[in-house]
C-alpha positions, 0 to 999 in steps of 0.5 A: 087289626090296626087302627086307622092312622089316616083315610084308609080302605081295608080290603079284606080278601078272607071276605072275598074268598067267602063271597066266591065260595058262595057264589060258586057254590050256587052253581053246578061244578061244571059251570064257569066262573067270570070275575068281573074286576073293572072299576079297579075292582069295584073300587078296591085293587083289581090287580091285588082282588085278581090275584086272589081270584086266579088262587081261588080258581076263577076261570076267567076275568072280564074288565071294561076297557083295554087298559084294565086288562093291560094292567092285569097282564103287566102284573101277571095275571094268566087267566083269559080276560074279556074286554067288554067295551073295546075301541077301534083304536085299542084293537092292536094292544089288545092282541099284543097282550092277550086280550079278548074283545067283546064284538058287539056291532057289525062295524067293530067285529069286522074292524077287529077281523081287519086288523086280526088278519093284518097281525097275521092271527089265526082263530083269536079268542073273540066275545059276541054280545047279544042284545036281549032287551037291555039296549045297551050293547049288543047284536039284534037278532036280525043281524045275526045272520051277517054276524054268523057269515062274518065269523064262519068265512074265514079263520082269523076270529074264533068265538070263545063265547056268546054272551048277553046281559040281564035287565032287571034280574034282581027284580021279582016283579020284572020276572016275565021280562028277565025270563023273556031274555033268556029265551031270546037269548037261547034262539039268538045263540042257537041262530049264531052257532049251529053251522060252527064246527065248534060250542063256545061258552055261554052266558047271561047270568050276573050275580042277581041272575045266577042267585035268581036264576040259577037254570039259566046259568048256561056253561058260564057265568058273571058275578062282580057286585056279589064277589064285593059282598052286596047280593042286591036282595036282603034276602041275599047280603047276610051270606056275603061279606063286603070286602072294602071297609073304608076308615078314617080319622079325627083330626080336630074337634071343636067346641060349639056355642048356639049360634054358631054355623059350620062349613060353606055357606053357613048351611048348618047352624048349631042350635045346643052346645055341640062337640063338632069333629073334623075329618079328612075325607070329603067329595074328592075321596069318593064321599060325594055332597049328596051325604052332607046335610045330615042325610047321612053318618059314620061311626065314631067308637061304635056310635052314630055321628051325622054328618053336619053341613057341606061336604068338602072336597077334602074334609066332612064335619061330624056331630060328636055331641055325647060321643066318648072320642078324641083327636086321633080316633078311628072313624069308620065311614062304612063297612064294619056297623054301617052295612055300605047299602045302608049309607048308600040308601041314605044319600039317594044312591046305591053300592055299585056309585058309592064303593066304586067311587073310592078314589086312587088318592085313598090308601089300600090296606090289604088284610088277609084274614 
């Protein structure tokens, strides 16, 4: 594997056809599979990560927002895609590519029957979101009845499938409130769908939820964090393989009297002869402010160096003191010896903000092993 000449993420898709294999094999053979590849993929390359995917044999794909899927099918990408947060204003491109909204208010599923019978369309592919106790989006089971009369009086929508989202699945403690959603969420579907001529698929499962929860896992389920290698459970990561590795350089390093301060406002001040090195990565690449301070570190030839002073928009500063490095060398900020959710811990946070928060501006490497 080449070295980092510059900022870099590696992706590496052999990690993700492991993770997927994983997941799947959790599951009965006859389940689906939805891959969850909003957020660029969780802050890799969805059109890359989807292709991979579509070859591994998901059955679907879900995004969040309309110009998500626009980009998949631009690329060619054939599998149904789910759209889980559409707009009014979005409902004519999402016919015009294939696209499958999730409806998940009265004033959104009858708009989108509106402009569905406008375009002439006859039994569309549409996703009907339950609210089981998230309280995010979703029908409340009292509107259930409205939303079953809006679907069955005409033929312009069809129900491809009726979905819902877990709260806590990956918290034990909170076990009678995740089972009380499943519940819920069997009587809301079984009110919504027992006068259709037809079964749409089901599904409440995320990666936690299909891990935990595998009796729930209906006729489909999500996975996204798992497919990226993070199982939310450590009981769970040392099965899955993170698929980004986000590396980095060291442009300059710079010898440092006592007395001397480093970076904006002056917040770390050199105490010993220290060896400070300078890296081009900062808060406008994804590594956020909440690292600096030596909350946080990376790794320079397999050694941990923290990270000193301020986060700049484009450049951190590390502490390389007794660390073998020159200018030039490879830097890897997670990934490889820094598992992402022990970085992400160390700054307060979790993997979902830290790897989605890679930006554009980073350049993708793909790696096929």
């Amino acid at each position: 594997m080449p070295e980092a000449k510059e900022t870099v993420l590696e992706i590496n898709l052999g990690n993700l056809a492991h993770n997927y294999r994983f997941l799947r094999s959790k599951i009965d053979k006859d389940v689906k599979f939805l891959s969850v590849v909003k957020a660029h993929a969780y802050g890799s390359d969805s059109v890359v990560i989807a292709k991979k995917l579509e070859e591994l044999g998901t059955d679907y794909f879900a995004v969040a927002y309309v110009e998500e899927g626009v980009r998949l099918r631009k690329h060619g990408i054939t599998k149904p895609i789910l759209v889980l947060h559409p707009q009014f204003t979005h409902f004519e491109e999402i016919i015009e590519h294939c696209l499958e909204p999730n409806l998940y208010s009265e004033k959104i599923l009858q708009s989108f029957i509106i402009t569905a019978e406008r375009l002439k369309q006859k039994n569309y592919p549409v996703h009907i979101k339950l609210n089981t106790g998230l309280n995010r989006l979703g029908f409340d089971q009292p509107e259930i009845k409205k939303v079953r009369e809006l679907i069955t009086s005409n033929k312009t929508v069809r129900i491809a499938s009726v979905f819902s989202h877990l709260a806590a699945s990956e918290d034990w403690k909170e076990r009678d409130f995740t089972v009380g959603q499943i519940d819920l969420f069997r009587k809301m579907t079984w009110e919504l769908i027992k006068d259709l001529d037809y079964e749409p698929l089901l599904h409440i499962c995320n990666t936690s939820g299909l891990l935990n929860y595998p009796k729930a896992a209906f006729s489909m389920v999500r996975s996204g964090i798992g497919l990226y290698g993070y199982g939310n459970d450590a009981n769970i990561d040392p099965h899955l393989k993170p698929v980004g590795t986000l590396k980095t350089i060291i442009s300059q390093i710079r010898q440092l009297d006592p007395g001397a301060t480093v970076g904006y406002n002056r917040v770390f001040k050199v105490e010993k002869p220290s060896r400070i090195a300078t890296l081009p990565i900062g808060h406008a690449d994804g590594i956020n402010r909440i690292y600096g301070k030596q909350k946080a570190g990376v790794y320079v030839n397999g050694k941990y160096a923290p990270i000193v002073g301020n986060v700049c928009m484009d450049i951190i500063m590390i502490d390389v003191t007794g660390i073998e490095c020159e200018e030039g060398d490879e830097v890897v900020v997670f990934g490889g010896p820094q598992h992402p959710v022990k970085l992400a811990e160390a700054g307060g946070t979790i993997s979902y903000e830290l790897i989605t928060g890679v930006q554009r501006r980073v350049t993708r490497r793909i790696i096929q092993e």
